[in-house]
Structure formats: structure tokens, C-alpha cells
C-alpha positions as CSV (number, residue, x, y, z in Angstrom):
1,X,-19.3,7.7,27.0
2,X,-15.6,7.2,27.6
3,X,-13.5,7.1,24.3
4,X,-11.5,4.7,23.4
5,X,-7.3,5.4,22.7
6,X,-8.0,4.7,18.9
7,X,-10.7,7.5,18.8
8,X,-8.9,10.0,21.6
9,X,-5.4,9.7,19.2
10,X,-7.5,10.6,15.8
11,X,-9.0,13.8,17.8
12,X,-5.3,14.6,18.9
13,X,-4.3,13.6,15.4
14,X,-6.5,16.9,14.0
15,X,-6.4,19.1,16.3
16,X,-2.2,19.1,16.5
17,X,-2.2,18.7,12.9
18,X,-0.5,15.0,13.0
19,X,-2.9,13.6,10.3
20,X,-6.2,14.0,9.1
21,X,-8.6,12.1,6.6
22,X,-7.8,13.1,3.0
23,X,-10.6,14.9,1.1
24,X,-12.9,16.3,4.1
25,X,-14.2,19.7,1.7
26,X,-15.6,16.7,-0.9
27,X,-16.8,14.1,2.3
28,X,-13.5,12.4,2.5
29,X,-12.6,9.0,0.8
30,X,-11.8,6.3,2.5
31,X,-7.9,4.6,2.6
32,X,-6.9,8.2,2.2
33,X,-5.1,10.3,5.1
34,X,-3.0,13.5,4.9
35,X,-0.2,14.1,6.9
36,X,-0.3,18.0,8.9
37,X,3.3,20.0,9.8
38,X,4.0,17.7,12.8
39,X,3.0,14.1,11.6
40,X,5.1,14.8,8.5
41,X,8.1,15.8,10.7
42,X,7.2,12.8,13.2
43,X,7.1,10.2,9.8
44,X,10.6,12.1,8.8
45,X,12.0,11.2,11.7
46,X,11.1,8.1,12.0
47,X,12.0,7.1,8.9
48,X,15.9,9.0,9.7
49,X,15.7,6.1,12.8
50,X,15.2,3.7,10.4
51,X,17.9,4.3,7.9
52,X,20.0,4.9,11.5
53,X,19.4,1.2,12.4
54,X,19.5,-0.7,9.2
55,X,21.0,1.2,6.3
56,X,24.0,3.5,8.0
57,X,25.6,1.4,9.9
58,X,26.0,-1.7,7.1
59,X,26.2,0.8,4.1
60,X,23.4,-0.6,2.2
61,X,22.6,1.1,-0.9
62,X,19.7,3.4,-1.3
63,X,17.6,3.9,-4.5
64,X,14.5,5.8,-5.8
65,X,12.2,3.6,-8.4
66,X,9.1,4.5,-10.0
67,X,5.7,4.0,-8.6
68,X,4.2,2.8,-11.7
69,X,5.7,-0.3,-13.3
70,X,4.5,-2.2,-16.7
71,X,2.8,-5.5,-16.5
72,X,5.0,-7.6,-17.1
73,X,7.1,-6.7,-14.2
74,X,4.1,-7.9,-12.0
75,X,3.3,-10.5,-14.4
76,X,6.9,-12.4,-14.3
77,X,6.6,-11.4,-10.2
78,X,3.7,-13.1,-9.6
79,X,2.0,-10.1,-8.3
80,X,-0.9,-10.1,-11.2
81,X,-1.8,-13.9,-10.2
82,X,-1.2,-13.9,-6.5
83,X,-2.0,-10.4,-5.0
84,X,-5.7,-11.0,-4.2
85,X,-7.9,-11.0,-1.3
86,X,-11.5,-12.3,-0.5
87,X,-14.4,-10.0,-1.4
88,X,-18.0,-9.9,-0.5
89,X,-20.0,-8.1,-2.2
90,X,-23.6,-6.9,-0.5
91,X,-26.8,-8.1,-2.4
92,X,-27.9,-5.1,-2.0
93,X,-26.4,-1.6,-1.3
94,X,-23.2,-3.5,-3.6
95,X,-21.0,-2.6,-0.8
96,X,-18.0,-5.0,-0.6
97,X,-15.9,-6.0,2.0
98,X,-13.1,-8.1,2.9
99,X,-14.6,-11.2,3.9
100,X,-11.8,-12.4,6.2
101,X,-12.2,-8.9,8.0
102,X,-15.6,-9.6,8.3
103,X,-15.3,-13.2,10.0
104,X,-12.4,-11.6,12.7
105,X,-14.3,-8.4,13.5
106,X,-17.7,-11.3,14.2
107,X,-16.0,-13.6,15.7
108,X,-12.5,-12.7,17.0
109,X,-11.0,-15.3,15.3
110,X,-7.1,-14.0,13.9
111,X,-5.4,-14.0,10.7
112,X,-8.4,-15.9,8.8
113,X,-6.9,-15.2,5.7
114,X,-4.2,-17.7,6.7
115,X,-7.3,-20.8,6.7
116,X,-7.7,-20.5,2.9
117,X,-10.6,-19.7,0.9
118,X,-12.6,-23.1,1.6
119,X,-12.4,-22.3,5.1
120,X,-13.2,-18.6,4.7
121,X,-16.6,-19.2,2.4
122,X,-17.9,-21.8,5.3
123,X,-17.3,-19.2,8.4
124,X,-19.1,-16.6,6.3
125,X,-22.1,-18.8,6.2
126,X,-21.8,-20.7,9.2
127,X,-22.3,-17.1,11.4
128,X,-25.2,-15.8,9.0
129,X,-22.7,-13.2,7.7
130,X,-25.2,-9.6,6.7
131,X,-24.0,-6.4,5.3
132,X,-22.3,-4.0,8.1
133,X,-24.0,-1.3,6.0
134,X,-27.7,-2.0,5.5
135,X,-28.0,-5.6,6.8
136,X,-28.7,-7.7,3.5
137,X,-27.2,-11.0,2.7
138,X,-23.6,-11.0,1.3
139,X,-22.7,-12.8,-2.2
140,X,-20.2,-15.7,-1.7
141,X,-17.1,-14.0,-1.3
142,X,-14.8,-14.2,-5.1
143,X,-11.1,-13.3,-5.5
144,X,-10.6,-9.6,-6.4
145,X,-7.1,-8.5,-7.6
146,X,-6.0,-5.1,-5.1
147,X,-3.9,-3.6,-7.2
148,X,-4.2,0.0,-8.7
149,X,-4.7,-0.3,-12.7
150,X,-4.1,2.7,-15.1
151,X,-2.4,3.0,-18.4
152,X,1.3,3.9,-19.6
153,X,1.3,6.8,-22.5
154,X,-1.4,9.5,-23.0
155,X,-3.3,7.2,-25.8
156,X,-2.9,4.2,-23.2
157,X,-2.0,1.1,-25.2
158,X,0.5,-0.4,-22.3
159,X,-1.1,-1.6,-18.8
160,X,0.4,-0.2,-15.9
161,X,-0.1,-1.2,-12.4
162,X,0.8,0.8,-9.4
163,X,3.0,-0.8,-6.9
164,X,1.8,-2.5,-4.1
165,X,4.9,-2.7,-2.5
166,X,8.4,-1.7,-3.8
167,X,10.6,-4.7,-3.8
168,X,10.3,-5.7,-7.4
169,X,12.3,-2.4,-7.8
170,X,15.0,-3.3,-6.1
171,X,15.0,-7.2,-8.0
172,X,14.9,-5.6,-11.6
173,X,17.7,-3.2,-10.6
174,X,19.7,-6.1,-9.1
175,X,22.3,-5.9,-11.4
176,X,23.0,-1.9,-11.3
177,X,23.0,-2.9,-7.1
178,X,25.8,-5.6,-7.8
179,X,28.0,-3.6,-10.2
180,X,27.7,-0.4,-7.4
181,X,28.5,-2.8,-4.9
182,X,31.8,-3.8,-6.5
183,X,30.4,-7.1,-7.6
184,X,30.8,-8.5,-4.2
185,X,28.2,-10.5,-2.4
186,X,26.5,-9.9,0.2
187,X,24.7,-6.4,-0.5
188,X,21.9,-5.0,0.1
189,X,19.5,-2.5,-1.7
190,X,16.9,-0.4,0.3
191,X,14.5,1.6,-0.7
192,X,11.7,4.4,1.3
193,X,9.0,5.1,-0.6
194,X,5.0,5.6,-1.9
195,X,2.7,2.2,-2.6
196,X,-0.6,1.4,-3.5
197,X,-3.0,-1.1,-3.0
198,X,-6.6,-0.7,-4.0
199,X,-8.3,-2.4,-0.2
200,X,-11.6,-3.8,-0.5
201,X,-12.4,-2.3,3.1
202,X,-10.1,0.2,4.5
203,X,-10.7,0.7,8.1
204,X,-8.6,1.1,11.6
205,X,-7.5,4.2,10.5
206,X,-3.4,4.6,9.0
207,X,-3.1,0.7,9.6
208,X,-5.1,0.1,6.3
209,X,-5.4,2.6,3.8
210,X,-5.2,2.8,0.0
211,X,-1.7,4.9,-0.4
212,X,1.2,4.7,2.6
213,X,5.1,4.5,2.3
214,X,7.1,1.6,2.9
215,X,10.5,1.3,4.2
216,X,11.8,-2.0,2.5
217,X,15.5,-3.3,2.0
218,X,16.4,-6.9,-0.1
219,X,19.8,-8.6,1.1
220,X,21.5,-10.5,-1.7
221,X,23.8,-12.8,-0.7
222,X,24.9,-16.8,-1.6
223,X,23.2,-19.7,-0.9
224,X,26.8,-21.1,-0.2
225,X,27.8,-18.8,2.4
226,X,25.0,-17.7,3.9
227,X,26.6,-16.4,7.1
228,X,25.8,-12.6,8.5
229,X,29.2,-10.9,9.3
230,X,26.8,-8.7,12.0
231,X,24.7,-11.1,14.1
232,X,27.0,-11.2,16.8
233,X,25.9,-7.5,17.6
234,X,22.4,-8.6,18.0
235,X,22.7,-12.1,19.1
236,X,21.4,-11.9,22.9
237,X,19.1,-9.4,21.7
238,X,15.4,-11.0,23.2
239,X,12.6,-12.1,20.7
240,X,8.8,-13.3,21.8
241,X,8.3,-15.6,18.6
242,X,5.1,-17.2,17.6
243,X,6.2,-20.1,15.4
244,X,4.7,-22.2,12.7
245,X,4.3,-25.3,14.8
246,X,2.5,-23.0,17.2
247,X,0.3,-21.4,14.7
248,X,-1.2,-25.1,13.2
249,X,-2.1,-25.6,17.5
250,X,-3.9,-22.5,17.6
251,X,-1.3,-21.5,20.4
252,X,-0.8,-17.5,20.7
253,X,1.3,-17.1,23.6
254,X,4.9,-16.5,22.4
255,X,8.0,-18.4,23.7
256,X,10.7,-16.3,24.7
257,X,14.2,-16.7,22.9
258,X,17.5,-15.0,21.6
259,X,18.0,-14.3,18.0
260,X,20.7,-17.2,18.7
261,X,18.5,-19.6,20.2
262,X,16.2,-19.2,17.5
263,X,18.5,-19.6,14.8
264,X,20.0,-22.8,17.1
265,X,16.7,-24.3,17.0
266,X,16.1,-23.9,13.6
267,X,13.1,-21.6,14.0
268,X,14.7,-18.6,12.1
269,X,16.1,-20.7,9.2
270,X,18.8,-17.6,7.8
271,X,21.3,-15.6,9.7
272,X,20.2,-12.9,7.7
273,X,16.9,-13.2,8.9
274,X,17.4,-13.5,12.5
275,X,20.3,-10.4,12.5
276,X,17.0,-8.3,10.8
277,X,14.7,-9.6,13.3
278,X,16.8,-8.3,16.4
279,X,17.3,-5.1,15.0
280,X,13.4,-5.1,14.1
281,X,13.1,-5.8,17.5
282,X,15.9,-2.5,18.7
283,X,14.1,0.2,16.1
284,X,10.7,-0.5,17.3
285,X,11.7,-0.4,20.8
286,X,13.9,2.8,20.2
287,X,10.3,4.4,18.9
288,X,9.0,3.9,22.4
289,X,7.1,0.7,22.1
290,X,8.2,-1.6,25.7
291,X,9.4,-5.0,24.1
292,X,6.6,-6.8,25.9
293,X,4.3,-5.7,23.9
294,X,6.5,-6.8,20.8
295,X,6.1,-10.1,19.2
296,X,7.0,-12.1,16.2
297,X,4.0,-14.3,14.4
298,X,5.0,-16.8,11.8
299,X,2.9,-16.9,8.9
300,X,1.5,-20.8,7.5
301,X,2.2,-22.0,4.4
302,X,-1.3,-21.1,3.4
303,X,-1.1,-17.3,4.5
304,X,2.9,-16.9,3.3
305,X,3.3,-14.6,0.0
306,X,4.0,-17.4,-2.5
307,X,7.7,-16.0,-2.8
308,X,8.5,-16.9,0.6
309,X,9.9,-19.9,2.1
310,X,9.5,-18.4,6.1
311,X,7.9,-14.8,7.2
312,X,7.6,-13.7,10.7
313,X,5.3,-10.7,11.0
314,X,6.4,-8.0,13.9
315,X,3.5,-7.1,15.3
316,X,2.6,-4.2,18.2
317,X,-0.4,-4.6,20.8
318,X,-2.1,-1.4,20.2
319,X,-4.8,-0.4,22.7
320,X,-8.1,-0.9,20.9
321,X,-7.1,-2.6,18.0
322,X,-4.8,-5.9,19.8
323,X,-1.8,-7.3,17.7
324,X,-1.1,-5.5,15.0
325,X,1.2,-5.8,11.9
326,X,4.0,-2.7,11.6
327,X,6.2,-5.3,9.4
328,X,7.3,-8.1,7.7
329,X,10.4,-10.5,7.7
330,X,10.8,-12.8,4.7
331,X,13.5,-15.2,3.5
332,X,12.7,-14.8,-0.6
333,X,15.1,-17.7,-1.5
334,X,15.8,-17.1,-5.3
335,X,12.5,-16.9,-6.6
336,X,12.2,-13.1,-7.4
337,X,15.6,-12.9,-9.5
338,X,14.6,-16.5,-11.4
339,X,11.4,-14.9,-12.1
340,X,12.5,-12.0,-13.5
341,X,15.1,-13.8,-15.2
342,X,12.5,-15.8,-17.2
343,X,10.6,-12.9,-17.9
344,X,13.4,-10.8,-19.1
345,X,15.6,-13.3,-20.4
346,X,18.2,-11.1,-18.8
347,X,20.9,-12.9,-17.0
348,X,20.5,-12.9,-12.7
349,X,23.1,-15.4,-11.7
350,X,26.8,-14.1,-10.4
351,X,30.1,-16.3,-11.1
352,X,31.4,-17.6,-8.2
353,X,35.5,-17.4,-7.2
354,X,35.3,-21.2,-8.4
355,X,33.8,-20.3,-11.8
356,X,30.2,-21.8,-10.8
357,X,27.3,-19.6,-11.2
358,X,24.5,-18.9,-8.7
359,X,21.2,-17.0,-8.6
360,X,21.3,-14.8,-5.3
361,X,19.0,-15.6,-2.7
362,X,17.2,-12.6,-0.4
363,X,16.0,-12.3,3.1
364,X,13.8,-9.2,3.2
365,X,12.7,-6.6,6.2
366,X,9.7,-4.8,5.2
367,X,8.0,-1.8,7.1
368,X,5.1,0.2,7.0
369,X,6.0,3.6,8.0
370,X,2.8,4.8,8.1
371,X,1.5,2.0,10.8
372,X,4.9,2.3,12.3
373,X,4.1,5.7,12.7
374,X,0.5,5.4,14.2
375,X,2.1,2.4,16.7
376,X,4.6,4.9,18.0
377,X,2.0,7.8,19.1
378,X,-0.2,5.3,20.6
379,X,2.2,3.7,22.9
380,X,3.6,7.5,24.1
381,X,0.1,8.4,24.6
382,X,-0.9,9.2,28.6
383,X,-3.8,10.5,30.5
384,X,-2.1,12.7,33.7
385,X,-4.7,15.2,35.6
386,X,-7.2,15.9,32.7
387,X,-4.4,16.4,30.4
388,X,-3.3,14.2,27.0
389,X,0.6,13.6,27.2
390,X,2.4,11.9,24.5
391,X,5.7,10.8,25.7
392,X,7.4,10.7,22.4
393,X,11.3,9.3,22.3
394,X,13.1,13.0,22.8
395,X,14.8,12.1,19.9
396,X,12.1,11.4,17.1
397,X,9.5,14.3,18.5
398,X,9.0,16.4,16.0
399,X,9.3,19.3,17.9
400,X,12.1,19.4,20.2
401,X,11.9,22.6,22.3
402,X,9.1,25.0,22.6
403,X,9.7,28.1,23.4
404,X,7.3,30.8,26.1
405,X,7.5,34.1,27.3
406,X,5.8,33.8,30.6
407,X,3.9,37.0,29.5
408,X,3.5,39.3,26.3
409,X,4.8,42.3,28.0
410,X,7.7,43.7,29.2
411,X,10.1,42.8,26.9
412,X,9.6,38.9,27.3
413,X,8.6,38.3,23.9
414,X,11.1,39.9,22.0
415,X,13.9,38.1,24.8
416,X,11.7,34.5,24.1
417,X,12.1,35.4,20.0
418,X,15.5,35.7,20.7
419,X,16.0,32.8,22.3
420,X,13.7,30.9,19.7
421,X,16.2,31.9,16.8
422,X,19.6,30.8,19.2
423,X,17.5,27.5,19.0
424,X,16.6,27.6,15.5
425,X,19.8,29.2,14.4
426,X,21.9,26.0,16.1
427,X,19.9,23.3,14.3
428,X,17.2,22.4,17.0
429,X,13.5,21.9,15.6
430,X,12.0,24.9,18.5
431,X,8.4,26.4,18.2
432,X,7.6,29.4,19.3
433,X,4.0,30.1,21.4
434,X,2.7,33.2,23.2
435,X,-0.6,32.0,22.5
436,X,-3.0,32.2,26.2
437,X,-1.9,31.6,29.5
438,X,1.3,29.7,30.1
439,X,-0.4,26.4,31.9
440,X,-2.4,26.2,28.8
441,X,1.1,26.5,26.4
442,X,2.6,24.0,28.4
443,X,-0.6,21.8,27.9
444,X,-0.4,22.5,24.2
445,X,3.4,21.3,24.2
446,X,2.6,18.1,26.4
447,X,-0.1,16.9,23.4
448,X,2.2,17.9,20.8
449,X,5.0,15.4,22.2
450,X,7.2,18.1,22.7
451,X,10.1,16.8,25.3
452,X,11.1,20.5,26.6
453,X,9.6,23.9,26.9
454,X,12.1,26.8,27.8
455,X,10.4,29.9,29.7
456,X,11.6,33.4,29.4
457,X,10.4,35.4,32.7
458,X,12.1,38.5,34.3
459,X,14.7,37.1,35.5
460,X,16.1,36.1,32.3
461,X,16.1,39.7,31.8
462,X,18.5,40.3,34.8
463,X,20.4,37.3,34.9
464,X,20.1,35.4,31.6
465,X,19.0,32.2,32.3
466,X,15.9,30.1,31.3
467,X,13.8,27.7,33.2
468,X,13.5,24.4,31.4
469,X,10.4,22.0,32.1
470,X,10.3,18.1,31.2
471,X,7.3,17.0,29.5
472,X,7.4,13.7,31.3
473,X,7.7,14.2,34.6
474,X,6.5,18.3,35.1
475,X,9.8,18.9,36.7
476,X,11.8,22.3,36.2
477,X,15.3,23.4,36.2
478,X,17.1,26.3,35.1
479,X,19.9,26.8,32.9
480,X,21.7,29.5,31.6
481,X,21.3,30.8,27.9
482,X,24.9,30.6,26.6
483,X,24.7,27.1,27.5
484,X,21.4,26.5,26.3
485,X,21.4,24.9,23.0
486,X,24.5,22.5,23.8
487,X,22.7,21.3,26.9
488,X,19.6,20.8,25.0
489,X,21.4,18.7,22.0
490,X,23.7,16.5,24.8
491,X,19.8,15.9,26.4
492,X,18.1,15.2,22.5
493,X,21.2,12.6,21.9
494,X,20.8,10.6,25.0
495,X,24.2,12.3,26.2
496,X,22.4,13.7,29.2
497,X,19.3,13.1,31.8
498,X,17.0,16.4,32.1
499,X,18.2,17.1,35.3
500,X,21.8,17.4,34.4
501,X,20.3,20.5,32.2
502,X,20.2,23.0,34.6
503,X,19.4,24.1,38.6
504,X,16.5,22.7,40.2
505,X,14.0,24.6,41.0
């Protein structure tokens, strides 16, 4: 039977060593997935691009928090009231699952977490709803709070939760952000890091699991003067939006706008919003994803986190698995820095230049890397002549060159080793591989998302030069050694097209 893309990339996944289920000596656990030598390199370089598109360039500040927080932090958040999801539990193996899962995977029906609990408990029982595990009757589905528990001190006595995402981070720190940022408004803080949530159901592989690292950034600015110095830069960039109005008609197929006609039209209400949403809409499509498979779903009231006033979910169209979330945009008005301002009764507001005071409000983009991650390889993934090809952006593979000797004798490994530490030596992620019969390293290299493979024969040992093959397109050239590692940056930076690298052949 012909596999399916989600199946074929988690067979890749192992044997490349991208990523792996956590735990496989004990049975494994589900919601838990390590990361081998080349998915962590992949998820470091995507996360670089990140930073690259929405940190560098507007010098936002970057912090580190703590994964665990007190209660009361999620308490005065809102977190320990609101973060729940629908479970229901099996009558008889006690398996539970996430009820709204259940109802989509049945019935194709999206985002019914959106319809509310009333609507959720009647589609259960209107489609006779059984146990995916053993086939007995569910319990009606109950509110279960999906956040990690534990407790602060070795003789406990303070509940801790573990964060299930890490924006409240960045609100308690606001004030440490605002006297760093010289006390000026806007700023932003950003943060990359580990959450938790405890999911009823994991399942689709690294798009829901139990621990995964979010890429989040919270933009403070003034109600008063809410204009985005930068949305000029981004302005014509496209957008395939899926609005509210659209959402209450059951209609899923997107309009096509600008950032400014959106914001013109009043369907992005913040500048701030909209400039994060275009450059959502660059980083995803600098990963490799086309932006017609790219779109923008607005949440309904009922489905918004109940700190948000507007969120547009960017989602991906992964084969397999359809539209799927990689992140989040939400305009967060003031209601995180009033709610920790009750709860701390520490003071959130900044004086204006006219001696008024103001709470902040924040527009938030929020990423996960890990399903950021997993979108990227399946969209580079290709099937050419029996052979699996990821076409990985040249500049977030995670190896960049690999390096052959076209056999182990003669003196062409120890001229390929060389060549491997000029690489190596000049700040270029190379590999090394004499392993088999060339065809078979180049094969290797191709499934590994490795742009370029550089081949030492014998005539590098007469004339120095190299012959340089393009994962992409199978095409060669060669190129001469003392140039080689200049050429191969100007190619990794965009600078240069492969076949300005060297002599065809």
C-alpha cells in the first residue's frame, strides 16, 4: 500500500536522524519527540530566520523566563480558569480523548472547538460517538484543565504550573522591558523557548505533543498612537484572509488582499497587527512554503483566547493532514497588564508626555517552532526516480555542503578530508561521507536536504578543482578549490545561482 507524506516524512525523520518518538527503549509516550543531530540544527536554523525577520531588524528585546511559574501568575492571567478543552472519557478502557478531535476526524467538520461546548456535547451524540480504542460508549465530554501541575520547593507547599505558552513572561517583566527600552513606547519583548501543555489526545505527530518551543514576541505600544513606523515595508505584501464574517457563513475560501487593504477595510483592526501578519506571511514563505498554500483564519468570538479582542491563525496546507496551524496573531488590548496589575497590585500604566497615564495595549505573533519546523520538511519534500528529495531553503538546511571522495583509494580521501576542513574551517556546516558507492552518497545527501555535494576525483589531484552537484536539479559544475568556500557562501546567501559556482560539465 502506498504511504502517505505524513508517514513517508516520519520514516525520513528516523532514519536521517531529524526526530524520533521520545522514550522508544520503555515503549515511547505519547506528546513526546526528540530531536536527532540534523532536526536540531534544522529547528536552530529556523528559529536564526525567525529572530532574522522579526527581532533584528526592529531591535526588539530578547529575554529568557522560567518554565515554571506560581499560581497566581496563571491565576490573575486567566490561564487556571480559561485553559481547558473538552474531554471524553471511554466507559470502558478510561481512555480519553479530545472530544472536538473526535467530532473533526468523524465528520470533517473544522475547528469545532470554535461551536462551544453545547454544540460539541450534541455532535458527539448525534454521530453515535465509540471509543477509537476498544469501541465502547464515551462519557459526556467535561472540561479538563491542560496544564502541567507540580509543586514549588522540595516539601511542596506552593502550586506551580508549567507554562503553556510563554507570554505571561514577558507581561510580568513589562516593566524591566520599558525601563531597558529607555521608557519609550512602542517596544517589544520576545522570547524562544520550552512550553507545556498536558493534551488530552496527542496525535498528528510534532503538530500536537505535550512539550515543544515557542517563538512568541508581545508589542507594547499606546492606545493613542497606535501607528506602526514599519508597515510601509510590508504594505503590498499579499494575504489570503479567512475573516470573521466568513467564518459565521461557513465560507472557507479566502479572499485575496494586501496587508493595506485589510487594514483599509477594517478586517485587521491594528497596524501592528497587520505589519506582523505580512511578515508572518515573508518567514513562512522564506522556509519554502509557496504562499498559495498560506492562509489567514480568523478565530469567532467563541473560539478566541478570552484575552483577545481579534486572532488570525496562519495556517499551512500540509499534505495528509489539510490546514494546519504554525501560528497565531492576536491584538491582546490591555487585558494581560490590567490583570496582572490587580493581581500584583503593582503599577502597569506609563505617564504620557501630557501627564495622563495609560495601560499599554499588545498585539502579539506567536509561533510554534516545532510545527513550523515539521511544515517546512513537508513542503521541501519530493519523489524524483525512486529517490526522496527534500528541497530545503539552501539557507536553513542543516547541512550545507557534503563532502565525497569519488573512491577510498588513491589519495582521494585524505584530498576530500582536506577539503572537508577548508569548509569546516571557513564557517560552513559540511559533512563528510565515504560511506558506499557515490550514487548512493549522493542519495543520502538528497534525503538529508543537503543543497550541494562537492566531489573529489583525480583530477582534483592534478588540477585542483572540485565538481559541485545541485541537489535540486542533478546538475554539475566544477569549481576550483581556492575559490571554493567563497563561491559556496555567495550561493548559501542568495548572492549567487548554482551555476554561477563553477564550469559546466
Amino acid at each position: 500500500m502506498p504511504k502517505d507524506l505524513p508517514e513517508t516524512m516520519n520514516e525520513i525523520a528516523k532514519r536521517r536522524g531529524l526526530y524520533w518518538p521520545s522514550y522508544e527503549i520503555y515503549g515511547g509516550q505519547s506528546g513526546y519527540y526528540t530531536y536527532g543531530d540534523l532536526g536540531t540544527k534544522l529547528k536552530r536554523n529556523i528559529e536564526n530566520a525567525w529572530r532574522s525577520h522579526f527581532t533584528r531588524h526592529q531591535n526588539i528585546l530578547e529575554i529568557e523566563a522560567p518554565i515554571i511559574n506560581p499560581e497566581i501568575v496563571f491565576e490573575a492571567s486567566g490561564h487556571i480558569a480559561n485553559f481547558r478543552e473538552y474531554s471524553s472519557e471511554c466507559t470502558k478502557c478510561g481512555t480519553s480523548f479530545r472530544a472536538d478531535h473526535l467530532i473533526e476526524e468523524k465528520t470533517g467538520l473544522e475547528n469545532v472547538e470554535a461551536m462551544g461546548g453545547d454544540a460539541i456535547k450534541r455532535l458527539l451524540a448525534e454521530h453515535g460517538m465509540k471509543c477509537p480504542r476498544c469501541g465502547s460508549p464515551l462519557k459526556e465530554p467535561t472540561l479538563v484543565l491542560t496544564m502541567f501541575k507540580t509543586e514549588i520547593g522540595a516539601t511542596g507547599g506552593i502550586t506551580g504550573y508549567a507554562r503553556p505558552e510563554a507570554a505571561q513572561s514577558m507581561f510580568i517583566n513589562f516593566r524591566r522591558g520599558y525601563q531597558h527600552a529607555r521608557e519609550k513606547l512602542p517596544f517589544a519583548l520576545a522570547q524562544v523557548g520550552k512550553v507545556m501543555r498536558n493534551e488530552i489526545s496527542p496525535r498528528r505527530g510534532l503538530t500536537r505533543v505535550r512539550e515543544f518551543t515557542i517563538m512568541e514576541l508581545e508589542l507594547f505600544f499606546d492606545p493613542q498612537y497606535p501607528g506602526c513606523p514599519w508597515l510601509s515595508e510590508v504594505a503590498e505584501e499579499p494575504l489570503s484572509l479567512i475573516t470573521e464574517t466568513m467564518m459565521e457563513e461557513e465560507n472557507n475560501t479566502p479572499i485575496q488582499t494586501t496587508v493595506a487593504s485589510a487594514l483599509q477595510q477594517n478586517l485587521i483592526i491594528t497596524e501592528w497587527q497587520a505589519y506582523f501578519m505580512g511578515v508572518s506571511q515573508r518567514f513562512i514563505t522564506h522556509l519554502g512554503v509557496p504562499p498559495e498554500r498560506q492562509r489567514f483564519r480568523a478565530h469567532l468570538p467563541a473560539e478566541r483566547a478570552h484575552y483577545s479582542a481579534q486572532t488570525y491563525d496562519h495556517e499551512v496546507e500540509i499534505e495528509g493532514w489539510g490546514w494546519t496551524e504554525v501560528a497565531g496573531h492576536a491584538y491582546r488590548t490591555d487585558y494581560d497588564l490590567k490583570a496582572h496589575q490587580d493581581g500584583s497590585a503593582q503599577d502597569m500604566t506609563i505617564l504620557r508626555e501630557d501627564g495622563t497615564r495609560v495601560v499599554p495595549h499588545v498585539v502579539e505573533p506567536s509561533f510554534g517552532l516545532d510545527r513550523v519546523f515539521l511544515a517546512t520538511l513537508m513542503t521541501s519534500y519530493e519523489r524524483r526516480k525512486k529517490r526522496n528529495i527534500l528541497r530545503l531553503p539552501r539557507n536553513v538546511a542543516p547541512i550545507q555542503a557534503a563532502v565525497f571522495p569519488l573512491v577510498t583509494k588513491d589519495g582521494l580521501p585524505e584530498k576530500a578530508q582536506q577539503v572537508h576542513r577548508l569548509l569546516i574551517d571557513t564557517g560552513l556546516n559540511a559533512q563528510y561521507d565515504d560511506g558506499g558507492s557515490v550514487g548512493r552518497r549522493y542519495a543520502r545527501a538528497d534525503e538529508a536536504g543537503t543543497p550541494l555535494a562537492v566531489t573529489i576525483d583525480y583530477d582534483t589531484l592534478s588540477d585542483d578543482t572540485v565538481t559541485l552537484r545541485d541537489r535540486d536539479t542533478w546538475t554539475q559544475v566544477r569549481a576550483p578549490i581556492s575559490q571554493l568556500a567563497e563561491r559556496l557562501k555567495s550561493y548559501l546567501r542568495h548572492e549567487a545561482e548554482f551555476t554561477d559556482l563553477g564550469t559546466p560539465l
